[in-house]
C-alpha positions in Angstrom: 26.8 -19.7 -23.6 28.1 -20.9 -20.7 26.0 -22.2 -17.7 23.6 -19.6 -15.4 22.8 -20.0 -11.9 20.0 -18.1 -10.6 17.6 -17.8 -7.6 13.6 -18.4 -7.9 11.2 -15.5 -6.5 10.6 -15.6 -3.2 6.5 -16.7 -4.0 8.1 -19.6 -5.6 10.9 -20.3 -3.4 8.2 -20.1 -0.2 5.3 -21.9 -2.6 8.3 -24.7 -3.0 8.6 -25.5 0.7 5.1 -26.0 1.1 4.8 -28.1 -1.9 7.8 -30.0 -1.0 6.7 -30.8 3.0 3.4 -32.8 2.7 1.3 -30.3 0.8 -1.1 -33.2 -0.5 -2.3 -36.4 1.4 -2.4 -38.1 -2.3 1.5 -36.8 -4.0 0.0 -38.6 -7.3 -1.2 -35.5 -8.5 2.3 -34.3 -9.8 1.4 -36.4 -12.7 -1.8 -35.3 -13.3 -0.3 -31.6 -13.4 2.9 -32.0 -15.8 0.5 -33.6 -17.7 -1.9 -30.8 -18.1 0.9 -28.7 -18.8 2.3 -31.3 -21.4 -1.3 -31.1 -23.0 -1.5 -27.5 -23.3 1.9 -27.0 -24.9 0.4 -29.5 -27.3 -2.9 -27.4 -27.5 -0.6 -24.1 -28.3 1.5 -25.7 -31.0 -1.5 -26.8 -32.4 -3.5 -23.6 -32.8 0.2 -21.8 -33.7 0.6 -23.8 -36.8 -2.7 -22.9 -38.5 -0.9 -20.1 -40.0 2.6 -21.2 -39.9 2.6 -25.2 -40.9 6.2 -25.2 -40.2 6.0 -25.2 -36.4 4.9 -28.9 -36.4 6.2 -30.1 -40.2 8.8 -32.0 -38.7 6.9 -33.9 -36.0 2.9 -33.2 -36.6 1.5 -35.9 -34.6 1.3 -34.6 -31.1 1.8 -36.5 -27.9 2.2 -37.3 -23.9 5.1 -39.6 -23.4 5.8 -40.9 -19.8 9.9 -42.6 -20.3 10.7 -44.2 -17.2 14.5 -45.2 -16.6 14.8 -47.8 -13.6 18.8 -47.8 -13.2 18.9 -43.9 -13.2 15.6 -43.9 -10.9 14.1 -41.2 -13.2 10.6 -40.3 -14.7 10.0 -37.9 -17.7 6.8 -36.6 -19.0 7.7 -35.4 -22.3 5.8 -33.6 -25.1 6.5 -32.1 -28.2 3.8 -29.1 -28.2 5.2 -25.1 -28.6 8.5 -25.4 -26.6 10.5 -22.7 -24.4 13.6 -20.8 -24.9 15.6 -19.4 -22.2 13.1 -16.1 -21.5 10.3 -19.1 -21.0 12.4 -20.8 -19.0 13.0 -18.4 -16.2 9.9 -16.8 -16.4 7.5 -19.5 -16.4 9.6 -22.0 -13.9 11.3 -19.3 -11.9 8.9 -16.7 -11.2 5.0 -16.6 -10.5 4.1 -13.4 -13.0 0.3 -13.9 -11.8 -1.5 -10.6 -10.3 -2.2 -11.2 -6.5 0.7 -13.6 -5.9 1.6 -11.3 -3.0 -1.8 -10.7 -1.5 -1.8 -14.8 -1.7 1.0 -15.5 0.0 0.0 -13.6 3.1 -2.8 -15.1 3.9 -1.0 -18.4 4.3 -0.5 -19.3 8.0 2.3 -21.9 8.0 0.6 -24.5 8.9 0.3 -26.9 6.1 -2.7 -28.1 6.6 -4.8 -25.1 6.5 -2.8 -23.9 3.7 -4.1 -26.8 1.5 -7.3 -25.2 0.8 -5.6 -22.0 -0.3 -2.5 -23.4 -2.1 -5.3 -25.3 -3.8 -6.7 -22.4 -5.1 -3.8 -20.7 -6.4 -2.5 -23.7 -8.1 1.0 -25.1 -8.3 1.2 -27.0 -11.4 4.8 -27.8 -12.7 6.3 -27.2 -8.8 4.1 -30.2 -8.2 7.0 -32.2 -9.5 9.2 -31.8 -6.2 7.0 -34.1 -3.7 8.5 -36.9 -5.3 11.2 -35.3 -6.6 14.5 -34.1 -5.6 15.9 -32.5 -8.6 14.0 -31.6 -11.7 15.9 -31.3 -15.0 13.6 -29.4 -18.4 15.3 -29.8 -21.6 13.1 -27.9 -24.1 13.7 -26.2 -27.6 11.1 -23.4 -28.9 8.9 -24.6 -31.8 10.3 -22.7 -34.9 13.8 -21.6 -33.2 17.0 -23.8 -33.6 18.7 -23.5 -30.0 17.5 -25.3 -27.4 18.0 -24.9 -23.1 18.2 -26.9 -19.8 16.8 -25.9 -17.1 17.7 -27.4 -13.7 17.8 -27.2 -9.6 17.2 -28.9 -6.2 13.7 -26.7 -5.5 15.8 -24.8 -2.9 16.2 -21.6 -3.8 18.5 -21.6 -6.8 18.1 -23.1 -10.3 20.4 -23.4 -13.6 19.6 -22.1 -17.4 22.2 -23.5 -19.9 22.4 -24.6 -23.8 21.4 -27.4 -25.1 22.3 -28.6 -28.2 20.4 -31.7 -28.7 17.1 -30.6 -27.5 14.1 -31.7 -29.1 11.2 -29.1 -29.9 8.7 -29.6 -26.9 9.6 -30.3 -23.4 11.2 -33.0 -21.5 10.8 -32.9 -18.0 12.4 -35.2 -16.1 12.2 -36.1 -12.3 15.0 -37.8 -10.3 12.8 -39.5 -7.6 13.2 -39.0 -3.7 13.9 -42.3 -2.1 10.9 -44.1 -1.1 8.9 -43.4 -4.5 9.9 -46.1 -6.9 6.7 -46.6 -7.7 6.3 -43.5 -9.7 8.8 -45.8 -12.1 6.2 -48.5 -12.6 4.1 -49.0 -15.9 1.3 -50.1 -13.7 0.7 -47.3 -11.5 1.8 -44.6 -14.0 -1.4 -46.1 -15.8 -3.7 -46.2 -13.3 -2.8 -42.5 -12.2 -3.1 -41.8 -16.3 -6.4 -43.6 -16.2 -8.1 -41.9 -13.4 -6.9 -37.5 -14.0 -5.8 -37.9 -17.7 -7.9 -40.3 -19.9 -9.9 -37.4 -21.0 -7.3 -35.8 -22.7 -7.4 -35.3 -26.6 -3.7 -36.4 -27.6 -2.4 -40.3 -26.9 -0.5 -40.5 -23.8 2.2 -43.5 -24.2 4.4 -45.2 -22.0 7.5 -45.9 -23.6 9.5 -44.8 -27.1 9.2 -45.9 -30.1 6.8 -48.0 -31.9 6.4 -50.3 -29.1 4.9 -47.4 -27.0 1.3 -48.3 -25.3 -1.7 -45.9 -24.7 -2.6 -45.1 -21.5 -5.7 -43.2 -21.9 -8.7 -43.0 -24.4 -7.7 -39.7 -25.9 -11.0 -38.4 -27.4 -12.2 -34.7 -26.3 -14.3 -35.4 -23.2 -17.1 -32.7 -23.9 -18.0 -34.2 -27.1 -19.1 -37.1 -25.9 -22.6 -37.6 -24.3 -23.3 -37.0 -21.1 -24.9 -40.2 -20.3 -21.2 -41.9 -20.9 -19.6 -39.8 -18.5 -19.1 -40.1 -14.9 -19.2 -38.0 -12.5 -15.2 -39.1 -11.3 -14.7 -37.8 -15.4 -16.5 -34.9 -15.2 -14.1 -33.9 -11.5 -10.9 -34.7 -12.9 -11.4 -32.8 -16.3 -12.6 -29.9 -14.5 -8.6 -30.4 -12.5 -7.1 -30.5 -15.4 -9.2 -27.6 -17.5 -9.2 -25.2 -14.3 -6.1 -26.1 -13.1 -7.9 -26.5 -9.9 -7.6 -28.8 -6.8 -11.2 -28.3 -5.2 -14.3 -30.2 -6.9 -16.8 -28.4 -9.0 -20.0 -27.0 -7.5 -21.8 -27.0 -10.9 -21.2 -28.6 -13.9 -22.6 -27.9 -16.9 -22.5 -29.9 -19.9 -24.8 -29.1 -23.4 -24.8 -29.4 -27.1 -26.2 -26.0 -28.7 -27.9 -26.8 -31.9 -29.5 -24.9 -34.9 -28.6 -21.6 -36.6 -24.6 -21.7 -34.7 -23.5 -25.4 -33.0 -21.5 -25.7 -29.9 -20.6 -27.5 -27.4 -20.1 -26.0 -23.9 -18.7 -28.2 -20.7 -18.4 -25.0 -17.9 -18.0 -25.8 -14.5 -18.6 -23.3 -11.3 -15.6 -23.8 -8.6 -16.5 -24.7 -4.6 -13.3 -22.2 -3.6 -13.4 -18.9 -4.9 -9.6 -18.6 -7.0 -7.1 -16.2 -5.4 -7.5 -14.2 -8.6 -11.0 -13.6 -8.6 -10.4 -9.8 -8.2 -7.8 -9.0 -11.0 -8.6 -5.9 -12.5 -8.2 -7.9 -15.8 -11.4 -9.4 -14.8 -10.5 -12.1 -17.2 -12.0 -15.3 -17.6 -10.0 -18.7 -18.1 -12.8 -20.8 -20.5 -10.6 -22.5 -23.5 -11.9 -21.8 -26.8 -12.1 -24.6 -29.0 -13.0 -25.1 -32.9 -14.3 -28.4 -34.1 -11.4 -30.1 -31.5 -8.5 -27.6 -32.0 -7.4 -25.2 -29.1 -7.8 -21.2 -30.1 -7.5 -19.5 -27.0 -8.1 -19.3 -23.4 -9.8 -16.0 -22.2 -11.2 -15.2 -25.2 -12.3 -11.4 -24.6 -16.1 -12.0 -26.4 -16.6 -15.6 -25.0 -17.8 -14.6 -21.2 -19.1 -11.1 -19.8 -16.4 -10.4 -16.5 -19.1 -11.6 -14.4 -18.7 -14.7 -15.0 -15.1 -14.9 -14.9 -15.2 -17.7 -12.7 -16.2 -20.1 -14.7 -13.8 -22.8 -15.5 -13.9 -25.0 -18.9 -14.7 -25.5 -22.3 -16.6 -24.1 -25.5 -16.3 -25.7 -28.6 -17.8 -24.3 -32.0 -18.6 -26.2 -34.9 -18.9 -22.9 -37.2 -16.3 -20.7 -36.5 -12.7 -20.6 -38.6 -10.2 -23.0 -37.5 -7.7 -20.0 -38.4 -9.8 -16.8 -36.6 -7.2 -14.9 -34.8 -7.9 -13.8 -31.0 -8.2 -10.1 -32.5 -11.4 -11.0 -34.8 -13.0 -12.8 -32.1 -13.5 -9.5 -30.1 -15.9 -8.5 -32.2 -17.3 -11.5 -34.2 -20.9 -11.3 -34.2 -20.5 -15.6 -34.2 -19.0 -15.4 -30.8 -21.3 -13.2 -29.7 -24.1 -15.3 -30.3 -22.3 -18.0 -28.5 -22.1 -15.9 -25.4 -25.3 -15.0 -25.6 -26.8 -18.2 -25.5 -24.0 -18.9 -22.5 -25.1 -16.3 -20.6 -28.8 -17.6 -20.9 -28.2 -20.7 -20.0 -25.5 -20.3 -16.8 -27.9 -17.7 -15.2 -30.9 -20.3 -15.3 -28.8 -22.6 -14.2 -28.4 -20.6 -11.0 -31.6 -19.7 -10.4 -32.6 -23.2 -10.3 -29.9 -23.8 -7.6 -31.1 -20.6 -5.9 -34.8 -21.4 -5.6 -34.2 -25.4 -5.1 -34.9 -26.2 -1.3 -32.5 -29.0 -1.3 -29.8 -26.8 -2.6 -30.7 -23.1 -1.1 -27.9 -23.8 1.6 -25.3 -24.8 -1.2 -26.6 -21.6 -2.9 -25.8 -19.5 -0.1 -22.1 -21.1 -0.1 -21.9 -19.8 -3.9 -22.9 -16.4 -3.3 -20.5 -16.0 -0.2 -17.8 -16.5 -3.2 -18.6 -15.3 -6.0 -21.9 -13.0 -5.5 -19.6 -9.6 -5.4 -19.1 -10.6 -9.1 -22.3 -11.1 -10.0 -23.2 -7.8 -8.8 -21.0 -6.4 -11.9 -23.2 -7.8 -13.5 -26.3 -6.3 -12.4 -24.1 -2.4 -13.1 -23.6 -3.2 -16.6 -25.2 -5.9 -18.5 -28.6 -4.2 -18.8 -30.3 -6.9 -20.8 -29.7 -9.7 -18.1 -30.1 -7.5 -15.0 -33.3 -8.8 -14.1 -32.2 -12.4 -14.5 -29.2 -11.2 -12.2 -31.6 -9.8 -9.6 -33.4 -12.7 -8.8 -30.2 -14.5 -8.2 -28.8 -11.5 -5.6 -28.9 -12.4 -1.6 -27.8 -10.2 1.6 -27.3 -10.3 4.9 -29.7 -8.1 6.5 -30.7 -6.6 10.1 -33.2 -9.3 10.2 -30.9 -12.1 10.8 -28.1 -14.2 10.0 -29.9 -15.4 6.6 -29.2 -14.7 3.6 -32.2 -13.0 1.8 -33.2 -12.4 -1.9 -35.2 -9.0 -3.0 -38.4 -10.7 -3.4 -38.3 -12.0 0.3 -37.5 -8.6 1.6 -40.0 -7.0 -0.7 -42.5 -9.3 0.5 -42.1 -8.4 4.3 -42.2 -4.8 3.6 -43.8 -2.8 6.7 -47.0 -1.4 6.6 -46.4 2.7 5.1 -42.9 1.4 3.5 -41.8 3.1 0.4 -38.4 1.9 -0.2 -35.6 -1.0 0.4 -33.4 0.8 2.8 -29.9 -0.1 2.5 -26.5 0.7 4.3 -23.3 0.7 3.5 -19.6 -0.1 4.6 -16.5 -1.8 5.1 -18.1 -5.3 6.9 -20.9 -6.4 9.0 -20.0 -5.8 12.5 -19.1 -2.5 11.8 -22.7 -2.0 10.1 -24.5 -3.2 12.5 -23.5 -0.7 15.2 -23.9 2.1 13.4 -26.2 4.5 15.1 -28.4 5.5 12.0 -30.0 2.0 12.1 -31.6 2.5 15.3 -34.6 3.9 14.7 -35.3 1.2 11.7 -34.6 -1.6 14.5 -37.2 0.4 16.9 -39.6 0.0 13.8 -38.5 -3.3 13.0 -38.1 -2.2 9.5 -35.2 -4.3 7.7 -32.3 -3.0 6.0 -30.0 -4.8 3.8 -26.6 -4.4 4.4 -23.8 -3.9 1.5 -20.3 -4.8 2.1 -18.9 -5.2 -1.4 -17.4 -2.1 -3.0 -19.6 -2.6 -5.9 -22.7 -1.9 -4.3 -22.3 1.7 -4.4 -22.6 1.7 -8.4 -25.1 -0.9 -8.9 -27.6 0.5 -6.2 -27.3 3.9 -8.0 -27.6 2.2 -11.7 -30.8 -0.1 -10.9 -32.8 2.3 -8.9 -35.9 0.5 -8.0 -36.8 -3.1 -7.5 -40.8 -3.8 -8.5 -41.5 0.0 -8.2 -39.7 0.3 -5.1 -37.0 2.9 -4.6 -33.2 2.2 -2.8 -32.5 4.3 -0.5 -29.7 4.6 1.7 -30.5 5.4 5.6 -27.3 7.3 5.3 -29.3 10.1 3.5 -31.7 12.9 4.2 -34.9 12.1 5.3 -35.1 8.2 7.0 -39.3 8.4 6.6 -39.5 6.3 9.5 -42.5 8.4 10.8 -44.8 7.3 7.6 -44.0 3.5 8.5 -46.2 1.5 10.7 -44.5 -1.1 13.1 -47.3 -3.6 12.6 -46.1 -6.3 14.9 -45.3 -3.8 17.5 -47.3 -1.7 19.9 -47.0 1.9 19.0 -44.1 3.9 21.3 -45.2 6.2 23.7 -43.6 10.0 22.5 -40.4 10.6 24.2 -39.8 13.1 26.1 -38.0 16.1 24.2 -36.9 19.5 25.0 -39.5 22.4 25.0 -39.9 23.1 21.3 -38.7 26.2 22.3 -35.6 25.1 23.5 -34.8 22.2 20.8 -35.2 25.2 18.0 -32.7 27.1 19.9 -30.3 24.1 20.6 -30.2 23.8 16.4 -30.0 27.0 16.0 -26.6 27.3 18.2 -25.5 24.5 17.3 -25.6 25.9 13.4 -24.3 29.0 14.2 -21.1 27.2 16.5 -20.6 24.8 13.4 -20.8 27.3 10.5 -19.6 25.6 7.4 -18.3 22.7 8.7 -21.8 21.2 8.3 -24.1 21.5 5.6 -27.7 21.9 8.6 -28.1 20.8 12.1 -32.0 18.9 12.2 -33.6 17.2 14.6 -33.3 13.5 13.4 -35.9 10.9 13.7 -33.6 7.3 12.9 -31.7 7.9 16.4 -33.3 6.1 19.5 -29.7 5.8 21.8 -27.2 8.1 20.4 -27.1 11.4 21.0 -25.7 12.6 17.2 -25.2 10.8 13.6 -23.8 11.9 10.6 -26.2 11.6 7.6 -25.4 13.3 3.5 -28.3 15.0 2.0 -30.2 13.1 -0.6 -28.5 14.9 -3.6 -25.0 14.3 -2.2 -22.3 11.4 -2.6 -23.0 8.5 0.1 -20.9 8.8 2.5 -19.4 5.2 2.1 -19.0 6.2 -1.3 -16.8 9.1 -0.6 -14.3 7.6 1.7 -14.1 4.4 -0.8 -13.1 7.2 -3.4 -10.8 9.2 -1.1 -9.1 5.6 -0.2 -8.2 5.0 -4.0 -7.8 9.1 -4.8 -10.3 9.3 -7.2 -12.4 12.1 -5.8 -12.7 14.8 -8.8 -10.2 17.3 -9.6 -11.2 20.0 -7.2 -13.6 18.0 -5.1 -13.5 18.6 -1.5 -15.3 16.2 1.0 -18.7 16.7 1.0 -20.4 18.6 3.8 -22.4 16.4 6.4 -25.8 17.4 8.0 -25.5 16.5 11.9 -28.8 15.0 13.2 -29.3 15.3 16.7 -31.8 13.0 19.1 -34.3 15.4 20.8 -35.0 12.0 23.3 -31.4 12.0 24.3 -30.4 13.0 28.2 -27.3 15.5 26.5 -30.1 16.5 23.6 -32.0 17.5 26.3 -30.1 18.9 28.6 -28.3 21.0 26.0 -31.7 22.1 24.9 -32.4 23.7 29.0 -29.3 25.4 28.6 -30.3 26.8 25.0 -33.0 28.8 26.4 -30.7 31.1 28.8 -29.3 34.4 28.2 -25.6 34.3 26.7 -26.2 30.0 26.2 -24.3 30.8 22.9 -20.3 30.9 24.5 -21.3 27.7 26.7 -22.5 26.0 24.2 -19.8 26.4 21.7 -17.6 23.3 23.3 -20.2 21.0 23.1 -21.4 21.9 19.3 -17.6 20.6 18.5 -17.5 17.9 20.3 -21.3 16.4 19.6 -19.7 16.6 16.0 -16.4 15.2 16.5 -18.4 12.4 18.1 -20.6 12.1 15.3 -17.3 11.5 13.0 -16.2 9.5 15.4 -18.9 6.6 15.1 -18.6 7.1 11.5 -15.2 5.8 11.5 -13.8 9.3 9.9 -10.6 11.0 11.0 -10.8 14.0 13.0 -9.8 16.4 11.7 -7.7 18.5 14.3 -8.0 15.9 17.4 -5.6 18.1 19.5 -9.0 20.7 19.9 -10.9 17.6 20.4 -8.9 17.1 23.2 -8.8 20.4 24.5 -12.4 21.1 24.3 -12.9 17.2 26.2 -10.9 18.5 28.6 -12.2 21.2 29.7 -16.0 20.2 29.5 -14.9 17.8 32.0 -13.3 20.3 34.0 -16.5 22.3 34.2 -18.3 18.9 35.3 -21.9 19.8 36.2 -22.0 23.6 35.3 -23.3 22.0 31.9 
């Protein structure tokens, strides 16, 4: 087969720019990465030759070598772990097949220094090799296949897939150095850089071929050793090379399990939350080991999804070396282990959560990764209370983040319920007019952003006996609650009952079915109208989330609204005069529409013909004060 030339993704071709152009004030870590990568092909063979020995018969003892050639100016990590063929090739080093790559990339800004942060996140791994390098050959033969490839290009935009007939099984990848980096081609520093990401690493790294080769690192599994003889630099840089991460950990966790199952767990919880958080694969990326040897990452029974943002390692002592990943679905072992994972994480967190000193650095955790946590709390029933304790909102109260108890505990005086509203962000919440009377009460409402807060809510119910309840839905109860800290109101000034039962009445019979009732509301203190669904309907917030994605029912039509109006309000009022006299009905017909329209209107719905909105604007303006 003769040679191929072909172009990288975009992704890749824009990730390379960045990477190339001062992405990282210390360009070191290239080493640290194409090591991790060497490692895990290492891992892979490994695990891969527990049922077929003859993968590795010809070389078993796996290893990191670093070959340096001064004349040619040229560094090559190689490794003789699993090997790619030409499909690996071009998929693994010319495309980025990883969900959200293109939601990513737009959030990068150009500038390369804010983009740090968020190229840190997403990882760059093997492309790490062009800040020091100009061109990057990969020679590499698949374990168990007898043709081997070369892969090769400039990182700008095009790259080469040819034979290679004298490849070795594993990898070799090979750097030609930019000028100014010779000293990426010196045994010293190659060591220290080994020394400082890499020395935790289970397979010898050497410098050199042949016999004569040195080890650069200690190569004994980092998590079975105690935790007394490992430093906190250690503990960092294995969580970089585990989570393929370039932030530090927040949390680390590091414990020996022991009794009826042994293992060993070293999990850490990220500072950034990854790009990926929100796969629909909700897949975690914890390595699976047993007694030393790699099984999996992303084992399906390891972690519940809601705590797929852990990063690390669990290694079992009683688990078959040769269990395949399809028997640990369901292996009542693993289960076990995840249990006691689960336990263990969550009290973790609560610590942090109720710690004074680290409340603050709490609140930073659940900005990232509380939305996830809330899955949680929707469907692992025998840790949802655990998972309550750990929830926090923002709230009307403030710009503090608050915990269930807290609100619970500053429940008014005549409060039944934890009032909640829903929608797309916080801004937009706080202007909507169905939280007014609640402010005039000073009664707090939490306020739910995250898409999965309209399934949880729904799924836990209550919180110590009291019920959620949306102030979205029929009947606020406002009037039972006693604004202790606040003198009572003096009663507005309404219509004539007379004419505010009229008003409603004309108002219905204007509307017809386009609402489901017209009532006189007691949430509204400013605006004239809101919006509300009946209590046994779908939350509003709900429905347009559901309309968004198209998953309304077969059949299922939006659901009517009930229009509240505010008998205090100078149109209410007025509206309700003009009820009262003969043949109000015609006059009033214009206004019924348009009250509504504006109703929609704050709700941030569509109107639904706005060329009679228009019309009917119009001409109430035109009339002027004849209303």
């Amino acid at each position: 087969m003769t040679e191929e030339r072909l172009s990288f993704q975009a992704e890749v071709s824009r990730l390379l720019d960045i990477v190339a152009h001062s992405l990282y004030s210390e360009k070191e870590v290239f080493l640290r990465e194409l090591v991790s990568n060497a490692s895990d092909a290492c891992d892979r063979l490994r695990y891969a030759a527990l049922t077929q020995p003859e993968l590795s018969a010809d070389d078993p003892a796996l290893k990191v070598r670093l070959i340096v050639d001064k004349d040619a100016r040229t560094l090559t990590v190689a490794d003789n772990g699993i090997g790619m063929n030409r499909e690996d090739l071009v998929e693994n080093l010319g495309t980025i097949a990883r969900s959200g790559t293109g939601a990513f990339l737009r959030q990068l800004s150009g500038d390369a220094k804010k983009d740090v942060s968020l190229i840190g996140q997403f990882g760059v791994g093997f492309y790490s090799a062009f800040m020091v390098a100009d061109r990057v050959t990969v020679t590499t033969r698949k374990a168990g296949e007898s043709q081997g490839w070369r892969w090769e290009s400039d990182g700008k935009g095009e790259f080469t897939v040819g034979e290679a007939a004298d490849a070795a099984r594993g990898t070799r990848v090979t750097l030609h150095l930019r000028d100014g980096d010779d000293e990426y081609l010196e045994e010293h520093r190659l060591s220290a850089i080994v020394r400082k990401y890499s020395d935790h690493i289970a397979l010898p790294i050497l410098f050199g071929e042949g016999d004569e080769a040195k080890t650069l690192n200690s190569a004994s599994a980092l998590w079975m050793r105690s935790k007394s003889e490992v430093t906190a630099e250690q503990y960092k840089e294995f969580y970089h090379h585990v989570g393929h991460a370039f932030d530090d950990p927040w949390l680390t966790l590091h414990w020996r399990a022991e009794g009826a199952i042994e293992y060993t767990n070293l999990l850490f919880v990220p500072t950034s939350k990854p790009f990926d958080l929100f796969d629909p694969k909700r897949a975690h990326r914890v390595k699976l080991y047993v007694r030393r040897v790699f099984i999996t990452e992303g084992a399906e029974g390891l972690l519940p999804p809601y705590l797929r943002f852990l990063k690390g390692v669990v290694d079992s002592e009683d688990l078959p070396l040769n269990i395949s990943r399809e028997m640990l679905q369901h292996n009542p072992m693993l289960a076990k282990i995840r249990s006691g994972i689960v336990r263990r994480v969550l009290s973790e967190l609560n610590r942090k959560a109720n710690d004074a000193e680290s409340k603050e650095a709490y609140e930073g955790f659940w900005e990232n990764f509380g939305a996830v946590l809330k899955e949680g709390v929707y469907d692992d029933y025998e840790h949802r209370d655990d998972l309550l304790k750990l929830m926090r909102f923002r709230t009307t109260a403030g710009d503090g983040l608050v915990s269930l108890e807290e609100y619970v505990g500053r429940m008014k005086e005549g409060q039944e319920a934890i009032f909640t509203i829903s929608g797309d962000d916080i801004d937009s919440l706080l202007k909507s007019p169905q939280l007014e009377g609640f402010r005039a009460k000073g009664v707090e409402v939490l306020l739910l952003t995250d898409a999965v807060d309209e399934f949880w809510v729904p799924a836990v119910g209550a919180y110590k006996e009291k019920p959620f309840k949306s102030v979205t839905r029929g009947g606020a109860e406002l009037g039972k609650i006693k604004a202790a800290d606040k003198p009572e109101d003096k009663p507005e000034e309404t219509p004539a009952e007379g004419g505010l039962t009229d008003l409603l009445a004309l108002l219905k019979l204007a509307l017809g079915e386009e609402v489901k009732d017209v009532r006189k509301s007691e949430r509204l203190t400013d605006s004239a109208v809101c919006l509300v669904a009946d209590d046994n309907d779908m939350d509003m917030h709900l429905e347009r989330l559901l309309k968004q994605h198209k998953q309304l029912g077969m059949g299922m039509g939006p659901s009517k609204r009930i229009l509240e109006v505010n008998p205090g309000h100078p149109l209410i009022k007025r509206l309700g005069e003009l009820a009262t006299r003969e043949g109000a009905a015609t006059g009033l017909d214009d206004a019924a529409w348009l009250l509504l329209d504006q109703a929609r209107i704050v709700e941030g719905e569509p109107l639904p013909d706005p060329a009679a909105f228009a019309r009917r604007l119009a001409s109430v303006m035109a009339r002027g004060v004849s209303l």
